[in-house]
N, C-alpha and C positions, 0 to 999 in steps of 0.2 A: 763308311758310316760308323756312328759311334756302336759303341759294345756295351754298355754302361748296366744293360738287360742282365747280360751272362755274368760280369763279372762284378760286384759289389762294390769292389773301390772303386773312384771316380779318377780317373786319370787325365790331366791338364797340360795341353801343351801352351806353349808362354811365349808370343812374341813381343821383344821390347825385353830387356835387363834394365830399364831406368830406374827413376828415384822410387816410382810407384808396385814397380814390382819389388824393388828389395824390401818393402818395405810389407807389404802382403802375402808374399810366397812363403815366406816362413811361417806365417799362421795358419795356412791353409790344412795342414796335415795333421794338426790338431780337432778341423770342423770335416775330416772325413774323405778330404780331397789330396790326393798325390798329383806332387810337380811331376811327371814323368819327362819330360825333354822341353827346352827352352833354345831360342836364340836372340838373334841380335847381329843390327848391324856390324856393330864391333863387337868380335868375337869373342875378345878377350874380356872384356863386361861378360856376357853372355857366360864364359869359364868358368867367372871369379863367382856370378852369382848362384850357377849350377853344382860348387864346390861348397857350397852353404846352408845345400839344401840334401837331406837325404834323399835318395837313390833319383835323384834328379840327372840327367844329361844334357850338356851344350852341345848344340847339332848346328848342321850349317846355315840351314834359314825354313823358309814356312815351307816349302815346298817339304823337307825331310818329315816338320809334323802333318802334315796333311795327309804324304803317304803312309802313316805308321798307324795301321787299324787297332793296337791298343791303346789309341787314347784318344779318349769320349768327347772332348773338348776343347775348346782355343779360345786363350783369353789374350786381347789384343792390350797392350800396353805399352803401345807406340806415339810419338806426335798427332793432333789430331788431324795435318794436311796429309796422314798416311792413311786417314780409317775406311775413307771411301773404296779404294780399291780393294784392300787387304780383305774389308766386309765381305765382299763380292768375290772375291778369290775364295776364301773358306769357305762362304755358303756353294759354292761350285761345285766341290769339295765335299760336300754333304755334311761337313761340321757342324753340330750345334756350336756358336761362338756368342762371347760377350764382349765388348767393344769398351775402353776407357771413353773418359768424357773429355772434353766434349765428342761429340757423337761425329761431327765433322764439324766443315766451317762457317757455313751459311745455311740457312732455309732450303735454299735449291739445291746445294747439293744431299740434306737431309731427303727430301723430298724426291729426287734422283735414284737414291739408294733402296726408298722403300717401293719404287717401283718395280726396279729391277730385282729386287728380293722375291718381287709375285712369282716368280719363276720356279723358288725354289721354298712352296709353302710348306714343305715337313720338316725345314731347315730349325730348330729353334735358333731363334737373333735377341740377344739382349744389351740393353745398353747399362751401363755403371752409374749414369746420373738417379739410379734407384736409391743410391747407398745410404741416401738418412732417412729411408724409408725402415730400416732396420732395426728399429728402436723399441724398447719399453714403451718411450711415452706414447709413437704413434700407438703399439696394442693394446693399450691401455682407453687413447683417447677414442678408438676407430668406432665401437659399441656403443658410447656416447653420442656420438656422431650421426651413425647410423640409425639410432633411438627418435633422432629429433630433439635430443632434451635438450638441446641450446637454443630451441625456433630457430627461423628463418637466421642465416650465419648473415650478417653485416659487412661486417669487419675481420679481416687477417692483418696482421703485422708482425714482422718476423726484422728485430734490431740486435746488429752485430760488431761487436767492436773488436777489432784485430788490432796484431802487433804493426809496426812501421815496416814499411815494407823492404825488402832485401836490397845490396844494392842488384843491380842489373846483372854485374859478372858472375853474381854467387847462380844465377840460373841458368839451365842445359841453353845450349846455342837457340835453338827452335822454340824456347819463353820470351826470346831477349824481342819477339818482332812479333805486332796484330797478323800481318800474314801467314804467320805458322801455328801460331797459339790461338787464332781467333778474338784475341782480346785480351784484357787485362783480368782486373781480378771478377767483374762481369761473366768473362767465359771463365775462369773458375769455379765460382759460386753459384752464379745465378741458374747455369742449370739443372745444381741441384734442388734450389728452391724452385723453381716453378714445376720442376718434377714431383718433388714432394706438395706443394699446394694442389695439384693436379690429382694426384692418388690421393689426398684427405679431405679435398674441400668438394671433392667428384662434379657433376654436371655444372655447381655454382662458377665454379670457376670457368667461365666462356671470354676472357679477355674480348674487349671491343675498340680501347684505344692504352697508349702508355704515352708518358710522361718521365723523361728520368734527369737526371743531372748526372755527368761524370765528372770525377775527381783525377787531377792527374800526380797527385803529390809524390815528386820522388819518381814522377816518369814521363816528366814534362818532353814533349818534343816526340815521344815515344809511338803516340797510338796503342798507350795499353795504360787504362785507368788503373785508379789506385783504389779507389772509393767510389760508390754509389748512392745516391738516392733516388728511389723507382716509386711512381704512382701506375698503379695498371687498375683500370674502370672496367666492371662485368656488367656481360647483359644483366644480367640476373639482381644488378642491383649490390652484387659484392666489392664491396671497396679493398683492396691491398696497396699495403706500402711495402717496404723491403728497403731498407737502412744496413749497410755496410762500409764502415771508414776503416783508417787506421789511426787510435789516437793511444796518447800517454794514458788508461785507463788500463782498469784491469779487464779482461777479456769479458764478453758476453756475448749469449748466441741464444736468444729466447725466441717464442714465437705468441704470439695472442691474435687467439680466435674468441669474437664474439656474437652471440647470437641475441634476439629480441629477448630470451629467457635464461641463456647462461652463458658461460664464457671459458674457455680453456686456457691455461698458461703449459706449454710444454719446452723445455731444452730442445734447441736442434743437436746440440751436439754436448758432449763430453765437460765442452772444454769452457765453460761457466763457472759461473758463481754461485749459481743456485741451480743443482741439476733435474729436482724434482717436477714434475708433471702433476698441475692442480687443474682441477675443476670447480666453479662457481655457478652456483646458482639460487635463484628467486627462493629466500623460505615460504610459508604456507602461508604468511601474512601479504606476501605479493611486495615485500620493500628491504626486511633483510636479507644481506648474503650468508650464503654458508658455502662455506668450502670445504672440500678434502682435499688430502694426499694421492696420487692414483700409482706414480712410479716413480726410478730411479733411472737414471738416464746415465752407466759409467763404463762403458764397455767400447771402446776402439774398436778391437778386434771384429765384433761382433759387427759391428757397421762398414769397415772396412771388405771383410770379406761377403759381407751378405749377399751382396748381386752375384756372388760368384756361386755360393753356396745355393741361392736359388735356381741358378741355372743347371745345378746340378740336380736338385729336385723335378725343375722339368725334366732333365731328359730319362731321371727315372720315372715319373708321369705320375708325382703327386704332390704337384704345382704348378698355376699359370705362372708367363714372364712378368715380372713388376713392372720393366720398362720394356717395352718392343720398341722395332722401327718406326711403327706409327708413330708412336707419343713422343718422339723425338722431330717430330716435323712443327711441335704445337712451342717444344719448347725452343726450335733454334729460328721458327718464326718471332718468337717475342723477343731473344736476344739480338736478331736486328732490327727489330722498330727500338730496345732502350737505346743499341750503338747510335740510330739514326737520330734519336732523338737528344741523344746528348751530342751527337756534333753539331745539332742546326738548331739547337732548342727550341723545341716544339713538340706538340703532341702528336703524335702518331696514330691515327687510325688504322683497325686491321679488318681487313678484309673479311668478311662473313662467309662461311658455308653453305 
């Protein structure tokens, strides 16, 4: 079990050396967290990347950090046809763990894993599709939100324009195929949007049916889209789009929320044109707008490592999980009704609780 109680620093063991760990484990020790020991199936990865980190160690695989009771936690950052098992081996384990995204591959096997998780209720389990939850503009916008000053929300749309996409060789073996990656840039992206629409848009959001198009530009033949256009219909009466292509433009990555009385414009990410976070609403005459500025949306880091950094807050126990197991069964249900729906175009109805 973890120790995280007795000793103040948070110590993380790291399976997976890939793209997403080199690219995080070195911010981590700035936000209060130590790599303490990492591996990998290739060890020499696993070396190169524990040589880059202070007082890090490369060890020989999960079984070393599972046995080693000074470290509090296990961040999984391996392929996602590995999480299902790995989950379930750590939580065994007594680990509190965080799991990279996608969460696994399908619904069932989401759905699979949070059963067998009942087993081990004191386990804290989080998943990484939290990560844009970590923002300015959401703290900014959440009070708002929670206020009602928007009335009843309508409308969500969250449009994103990406660079062209890589060729195929430039990604790890296990991107290059829908069976190991679960999809294109769909299971990239989209879990982390309906994770974030899910924690801001709360109860509104009950998905009833979706409607998507998939793009294959650049990965024809492949089974792994390139672009998306997503309609998802709420009981509630909440309309969402969700727009992401790849074109000759400059980047954007906005989101708009509107309600009967006001509307928000917040940055999902960083990496825009306009990073600011506004709000709008009805003046006192009932017909002009007035808007302010609410935040600044410029910090990587911050978002990157946030799932990890809240897991650390759980398991010093002064914080709930942003994303558990549960809330990963709602979002890799909707990721196969868009798959389904963009291969046989049509709308996809989902199942009710």
């Amino acid at each position: 079990m973890h120790n995280s109680s007795k000793n103040p620093l948070f110590r993380l063991g790291v399976v997976g050396a890939g793209k997403i760990a080199r690219i995080i484990l070195p911010m981590l020790p700035a936000r209060g967290i130590t790599v303490a020991a990492l591996c990998d199936v290739n060890p020499e990865a696993a070396r190169a990347l524990a040589s880059e980190i202070t007082g890090a160690a490369a060890v020989d695989g999960p079984d070393a950090l599972l046995a080693d009771p000074a470290i509090d936690a296990i961040y999984l950052a391996t392929p996602p046809a590995t999480h299902s098992d790995l989950i379930l081996k750590v939580a065994a384990a007594g680990k509190p763990l965080i799991c990279e995204k996608p969460w696994v591959l399908k619904a069932a096997d989401a759905r699979d894993v949070f059963q067998a998780l009942r087993k081990y209720p004191e386990v804290p389990v989080a998943s990484c599709a939290s990560r844009f939850r970590f923002t300015p503009a959401v703290a900014a916008a959440m009070p708002h939100l929670a206020s009602g000053a928007l009335g009843k929300i309508h409308q969500a749309r969250i449009n994103a324009v990406t660079p062209l996409p890589v060729p195929l060789s430039e990604l790890p073996p296990w991107k290059r195929s829908a069976d190991t990656a679960g999809g294109g840039l769909a299971a990239d992206w989209c879990v982390y949007e309906i994770d974030w629409l899910a924690a801001v848009l709360g109860p509104a959001f009950d998905p009833i049916a979706v409607t998507a198009t998939l793009d294959d530009w650049h990965r024809e033949g492949t089974g792994l889209d390139s672009g998306y256009s997503i309609h998802i219909r709420c009981a509630s009466g909440l309309d969402v789009r969700l727009n992401r292509r790849p074109e000759v433009a400059p980047k954007r990555h906005i989101v708009e929320i509107r309600g009967e009385t006001g509307g928000l414009d917040l940055p999902f990410a960083p990496d825009t044109a306009d990073r600011t976070a506004r709000i709008h609403q009805l003046g006192a005459d009932g017909k002009s707008i007035e808007s302010a500025d609410l935040a600044v949306v410029d910090d990587w880091g911050g978002i990157l490592c946030g799932p990890i950094v809240n897991l650390a807050e759980v398991v010093r126990g002064t914080a709930t999980i942003a994303s558990d197991a549960a809330s990963q069964i709602l979002v890799h249900t909707l990721l196969d009704a868009i798959h389904l729906s963009g291969r046989e175009a049509r709308t996809v109805a989902l199942a009710q609780p």
